[in-house]
N, C-alpha and C positions, 0 to 999 in steps of 0.2 A: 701580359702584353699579348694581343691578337695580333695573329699573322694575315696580313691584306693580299689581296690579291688585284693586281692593275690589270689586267689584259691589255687596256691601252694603249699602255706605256709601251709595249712588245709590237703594236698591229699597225704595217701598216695597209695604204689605200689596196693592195691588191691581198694581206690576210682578216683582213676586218670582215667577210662574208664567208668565210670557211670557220673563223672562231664564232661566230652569231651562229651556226649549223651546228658547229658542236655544244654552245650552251641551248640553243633549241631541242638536243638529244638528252639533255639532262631533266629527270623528272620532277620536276616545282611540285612544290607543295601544295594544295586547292586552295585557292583563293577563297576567301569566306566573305571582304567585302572590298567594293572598290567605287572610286569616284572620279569623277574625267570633269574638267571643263578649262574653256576655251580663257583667256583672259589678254586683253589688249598690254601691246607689250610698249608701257609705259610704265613711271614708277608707282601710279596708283593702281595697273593693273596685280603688280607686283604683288604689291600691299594685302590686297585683298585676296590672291591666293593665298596670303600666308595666313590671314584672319581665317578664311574657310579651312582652312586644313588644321588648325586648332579646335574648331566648330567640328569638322567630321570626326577628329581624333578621339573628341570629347563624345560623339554618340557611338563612338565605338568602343568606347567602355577604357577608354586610355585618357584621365580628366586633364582638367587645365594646367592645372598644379602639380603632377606627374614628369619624372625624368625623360620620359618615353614623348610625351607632348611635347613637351620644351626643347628636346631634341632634333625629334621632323621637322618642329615648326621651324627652328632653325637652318634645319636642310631646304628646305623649300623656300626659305627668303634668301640662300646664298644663289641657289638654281635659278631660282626667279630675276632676282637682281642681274645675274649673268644676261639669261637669257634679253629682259630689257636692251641692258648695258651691250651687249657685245653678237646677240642672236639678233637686232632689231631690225626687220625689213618695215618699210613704213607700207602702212598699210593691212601687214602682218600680226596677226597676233602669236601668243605664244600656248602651249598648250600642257596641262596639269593631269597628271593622270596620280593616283593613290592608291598600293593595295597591300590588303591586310591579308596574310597567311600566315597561320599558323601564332610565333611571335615575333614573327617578320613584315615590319612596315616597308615597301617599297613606292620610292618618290621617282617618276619620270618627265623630267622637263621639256620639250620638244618647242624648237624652236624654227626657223624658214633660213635664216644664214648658216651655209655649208662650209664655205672658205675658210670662216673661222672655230677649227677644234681646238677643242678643251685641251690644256695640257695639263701634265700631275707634276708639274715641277713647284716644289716649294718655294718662297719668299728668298730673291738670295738679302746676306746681311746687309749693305749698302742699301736696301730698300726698307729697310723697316720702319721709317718713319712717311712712308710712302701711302698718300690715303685707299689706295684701291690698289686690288691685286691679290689680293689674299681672299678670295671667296673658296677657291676648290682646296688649298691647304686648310682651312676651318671645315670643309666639307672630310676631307679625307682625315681628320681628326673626329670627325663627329659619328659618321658612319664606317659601320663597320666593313662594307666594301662599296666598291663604285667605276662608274666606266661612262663609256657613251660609245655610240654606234649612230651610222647616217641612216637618218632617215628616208624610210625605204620606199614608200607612198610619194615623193619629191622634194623638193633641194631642202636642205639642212639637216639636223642631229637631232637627236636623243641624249641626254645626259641623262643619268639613272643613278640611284642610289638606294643602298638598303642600311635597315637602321635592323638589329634584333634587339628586343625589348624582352623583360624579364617582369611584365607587370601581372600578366597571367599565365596558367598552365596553357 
Protein backbone atom coordinates (compact mmCIF):
# COMPACT_ATOMS: atom_id res chain seq x y z
CA UNK A 1 0.00 0.00 0.00
CA UNK A 2 1.34 3.58 -1.02
CA UNK A 3 1.13 6.34 1.12
CA UNK A 4 -0.70 9.55 -0.86
CA UNK A 5 -0.01 12.63 -0.31
CA UNK A 6 -3.31 15.51 -0.80
CA UNK A 7 -1.92 18.93 -0.25
CA UNK A 8 -5.32 19.90 -1.07
CA UNK A 9 -7.14 18.61 1.17
CA UNK A 10 -4.95 20.72 3.86
CA UNK A 11 -4.78 24.27 1.51
CA UNK A 12 -6.68 26.66 1.71
CA UNK A 13 -7.42 30.14 -0.62
CA UNK A 14 -4.76 32.04 1.39
CA UNK A 15 -1.99 28.64 1.74
CA UNK A 16 -2.36 27.30 -1.77
CA UNK A 17 0.59 29.88 -3.00
CA UNK A 18 2.93 29.44 -0.17
CA UNK A 19 2.56 25.44 -0.79
CA UNK A 20 3.00 25.85 -4.84
CA UNK A 21 6.46 27.86 -3.59
CA UNK A 22 7.51 25.10 -1.73
CA UNK A 23 6.80 22.31 -4.23
CA UNK A 24 8.36 24.80 -6.85
CA UNK A 25 11.71 24.55 -4.44
CA UNK A 26 11.58 20.91 -4.92
CA UNK A 27 13.83 19.60 -7.57
CA UNK A 28 11.69 17.53 -10.60
CA UNK A 29 13.32 15.37 -12.27
CA UNK A 30 14.21 16.46 -16.30
CA UNK A 31 11.38 16.18 -18.24
CA UNK A 32 12.44 13.87 -21.22
CA UNK A 33 9.04 14.50 -23.25
CA UNK A 34 5.97 16.41 -23.14
CA UNK A 35 2.81 17.28 -25.08
CA UNK A 36 0.30 20.29 -24.54
CA UNK A 37 -2.94 20.88 -26.46
CA UNK A 38 -5.87 22.92 -26.43
CA UNK A 39 -9.14 20.90 -26.72
CA UNK A 40 -12.86 22.21 -26.68
CA UNK A 41 -14.53 21.45 -23.56
CA UNK A 42 -17.26 19.31 -24.81
CA UNK A 43 -17.59 15.51 -24.54
CA UNK A 44 -16.01 14.94 -27.99
CA UNK A 45 -13.28 17.29 -26.98
CA UNK A 46 -13.04 14.94 -24.03
CA UNK A 47 -12.79 11.99 -26.18
CA UNK A 48 -10.10 12.95 -28.11
CA UNK A 49 -7.74 13.92 -25.60
CA UNK A 50 -7.96 10.74 -24.19
CA UNK A 51 -7.50 8.90 -27.79
CA UNK A 52 -4.28 11.40 -28.14
CA UNK A 53 -2.81 10.56 -24.91
CA UNK A 54 -2.91 6.69 -25.71
CA UNK A 55 -1.37 7.74 -29.22
CA UNK A 56 1.58 9.82 -27.33
CA UNK A 57 1.83 7.19 -24.70
CA UNK A 58 2.36 4.76 -27.37
CA UNK A 59 5.26 6.83 -29.18
CA UNK A 60 6.70 6.99 -25.96
CA UNK A 61 7.69 3.79 -25.71
CA UNK A 62 4.65 3.03 -23.04
CA UNK A 63 2.31 0.61 -25.94
CA UNK A 64 -1.38 0.26 -26.03
CA UNK A 65 -1.66 -2.69 -24.38
CA UNK A 66 0.63 -1.72 -21.35
CA UNK A 67 -0.60 -1.04 -17.51
CA UNK A 68 1.08 2.23 -17.61
CA UNK A 69 -1.16 3.26 -21.00
CA UNK A 70 -4.42 2.08 -19.75
CA UNK A 71 -3.76 3.75 -16.60
CA UNK A 72 -3.13 7.60 -17.84
CA UNK A 73 -5.52 7.08 -20.40
CA UNK A 74 -7.85 6.54 -17.69
CA UNK A 75 -6.45 9.49 -15.68
CA UNK A 76 -7.11 11.85 -18.46
CA UNK A 77 -10.69 10.80 -19.37
CA UNK A 78 -11.65 11.27 -15.57
CA UNK A 79 -9.80 15.03 -15.86
CA UNK A 80 -11.20 15.61 -19.03
CA UNK A 81 -14.69 14.56 -18.17
CA UNK A 82 -14.48 16.84 -15.13
CA UNK A 83 -13.14 19.49 -16.76
CA UNK A 84 -16.06 19.40 -19.59
CA UNK A 85 -18.65 18.46 -16.91
CA UNK A 86 -17.89 20.77 -14.06
CA UNK A 87 -14.64 23.30 -15.61
CA UNK A 88 -17.09 24.31 -18.60
CA UNK A 89 -17.03 28.10 -19.50
CA UNK A 90 -18.78 28.24 -22.94
CA UNK A 91 -16.80 29.43 -25.24
CA UNK A 92 -13.76 28.03 -23.15
CA UNK A 93 -11.85 25.34 -23.98
CA UNK A 94 -9.91 23.21 -21.67
CA UNK A 95 -6.30 22.44 -21.64
CA UNK A 96 -3.97 19.04 -21.68
CA UNK A 97 -0.62 19.20 -20.77
CA UNK A 98 1.56 15.34 -20.56
CA UNK A 99 5.00 14.81 -19.20
CA UNK A 100 7.14 12.15 -19.06
CA UNK A 101 10.18 11.95 -16.40
CA UNK A 102 11.99 9.67 -15.53
CA UNK A 103 9.07 6.73 -14.78
CA UNK A 104 6.80 9.37 -14.02
CA UNK A 105 3.86 10.17 -16.21
CA UNK A 106 2.27 13.61 -15.22
CA UNK A 107 -1.37 14.55 -16.48
CA UNK A 108 -2.36 18.32 -15.98
CA UNK A 109 -5.93 19.36 -16.76
CA UNK A 110 -6.50 23.05 -16.80
CA UNK A 111 -9.64 24.37 -16.99
CA UNK A 112 -11.44 28.58 -17.07
CA UNK A 113 -14.15 27.76 -14.00
CA UNK A 114 -12.37 28.86 -10.54
CA UNK A 115 -15.53 28.71 -8.25
CA UNK A 116 -15.61 25.35 -8.71
CA UNK A 117 -12.50 23.16 -6.70
CA UNK A 118 -11.90 19.72 -6.85
CA UNK A 119 -12.57 17.95 -3.68
CA UNK A 120 -10.77 14.56 -2.52
CA UNK A 121 -13.73 13.35 -0.66
CA UNK A 122 -14.67 9.98 -1.58
CA UNK A 123 -18.39 8.56 -2.73
CA UNK A 124 -20.37 8.64 0.63
CA UNK A 125 -22.32 5.03 0.69
CA UNK A 126 -26.03 6.34 0.05
CA UNK A 127 -24.51 7.42 -3.28
CA UNK A 128 -23.23 4.45 -4.89
CA UNK A 129 -25.76 3.76 -7.22
CA UNK A 130 -25.28 7.50 -8.21
CA UNK A 131 -24.15 7.77 -12.09
CA UNK A 132 -21.56 10.59 -11.57
CA UNK A 133 -19.43 11.73 -8.97
CA UNK A 134 -16.87 9.42 -8.69
CA UNK A 135 -14.25 10.67 -11.32
CA UNK A 136 -11.50 12.08 -8.52
CA UNK A 137 -12.12 8.85 -6.20
CA UNK A 138 -11.16 6.56 -9.55
CA UNK A 139 -8.40 9.19 -10.06
CA UNK A 140 -7.11 9.08 -6.47
CA UNK A 141 -7.26 5.24 -6.84
CA UNK A 142 -5.37 5.11 -10.05
CA UNK A 143 -2.49 7.57 -9.50
CA UNK A 144 -0.27 7.58 -7.22
CA UNK A 145 -0.70 11.27 -6.04
CA UNK A 146 -2.61 14.22 -7.13
CA UNK A 147 -3.74 17.90 -6.33
CA UNK A 148 -4.87 21.03 -8.18
CA UNK A 149 -3.85 24.49 -7.76
CA UNK A 150 -5.57 28.00 -9.45
CA UNK A 151 -4.63 28.86 -12.28
CA UNK A 152 -2.17 31.51 -12.26
CA UNK A 153 -2.22 33.04 -15.82
CA UNK A 154 -6.38 33.77 -15.08
CA UNK A 155 -9.64 32.44 -13.69
CA UNK A 156 -9.80 28.78 -13.09
CA UNK A 157 -7.57 25.52 -11.86
CA UNK A 158 -5.17 23.03 -12.76
CA UNK A 159 -5.85 19.52 -11.59
CA UNK A 160 -2.67 17.53 -11.78
CA UNK A 161 -1.89 14.04 -11.57
CA UNK A 162 1.11 11.60 -11.48
CA UNK A 163 0.99 8.19 -12.35
CA UNK A 164 4.75 6.15 -11.76
CA UNK A 165 5.08 3.35 -14.04
CA UNK A 166 7.54 0.43 -13.85
CA UNK A 167 7.58 -0.22 -17.65
CA UNK A 168 11.13 1.04 -18.09
CA UNK A 169 14.46 1.71 -16.17
Amino acid sequence: MSVRHHWSRYATNGTVVGVMEEIAKIEEPVVEREFGMRFSSTPRGARLARRLTAHRLNAWDLPYDSTANDTVVAIVAELGANAVQHGRVVGRDFHLLLRLAGNTVRVEVTDTRAERAPSSQTAAPDEALAESGRGLTIVDCLADTWGWYPRSHGPGKTVWAQYVHTARA
